[in-house]
C-alpha positions as CSV (number, residue, x, y, z in Angstrom):
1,X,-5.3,40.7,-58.3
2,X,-5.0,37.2,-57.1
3,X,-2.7,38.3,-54.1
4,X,-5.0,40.7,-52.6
5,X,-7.8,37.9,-53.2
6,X,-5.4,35.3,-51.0
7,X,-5.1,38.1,-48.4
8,X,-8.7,38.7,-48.0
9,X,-9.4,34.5,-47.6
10,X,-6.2,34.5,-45.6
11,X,-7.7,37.0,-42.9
12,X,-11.3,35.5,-43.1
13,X,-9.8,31.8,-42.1
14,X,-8.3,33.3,-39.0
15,X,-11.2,35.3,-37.9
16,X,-13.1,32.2,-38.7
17,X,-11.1,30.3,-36.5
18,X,-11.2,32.8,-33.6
19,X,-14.5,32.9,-34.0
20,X,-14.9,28.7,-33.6
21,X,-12.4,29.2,-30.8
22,X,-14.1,31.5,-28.7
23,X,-17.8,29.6,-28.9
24,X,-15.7,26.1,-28.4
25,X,-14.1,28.1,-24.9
26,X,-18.0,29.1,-24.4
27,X,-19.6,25.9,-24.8
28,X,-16.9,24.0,-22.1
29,X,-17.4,26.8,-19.9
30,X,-20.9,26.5,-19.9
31,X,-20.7,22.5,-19.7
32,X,-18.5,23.1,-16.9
33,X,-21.0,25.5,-14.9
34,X,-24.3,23.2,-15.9
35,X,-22.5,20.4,-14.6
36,X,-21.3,22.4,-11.0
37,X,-25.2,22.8,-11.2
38,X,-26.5,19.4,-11.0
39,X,-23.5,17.9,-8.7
40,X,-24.5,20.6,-6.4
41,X,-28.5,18.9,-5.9
């Protein structure tokens, strides 16, 4: 019982941490464009 309850946390963490890893990637690719946008004025 306790195994299949470790499993289930253990595949939550990494989805979890996908998840923070693909909105981090977003937010420095969106820094990256806003900032293209005001050097370009």
């Amino acid at each position: 019982m306790m195994y299949g309850y470790g499993e289930m946390m253990g595949s939550a963490g990494t989805l979890g941490l996908l998840t923070w890893l693909v909105i981090f990637i977003d937010l420095i690719l969106v820094g990256v464009w806003l900032w293209q946008q005001i050097a370009k004025k």
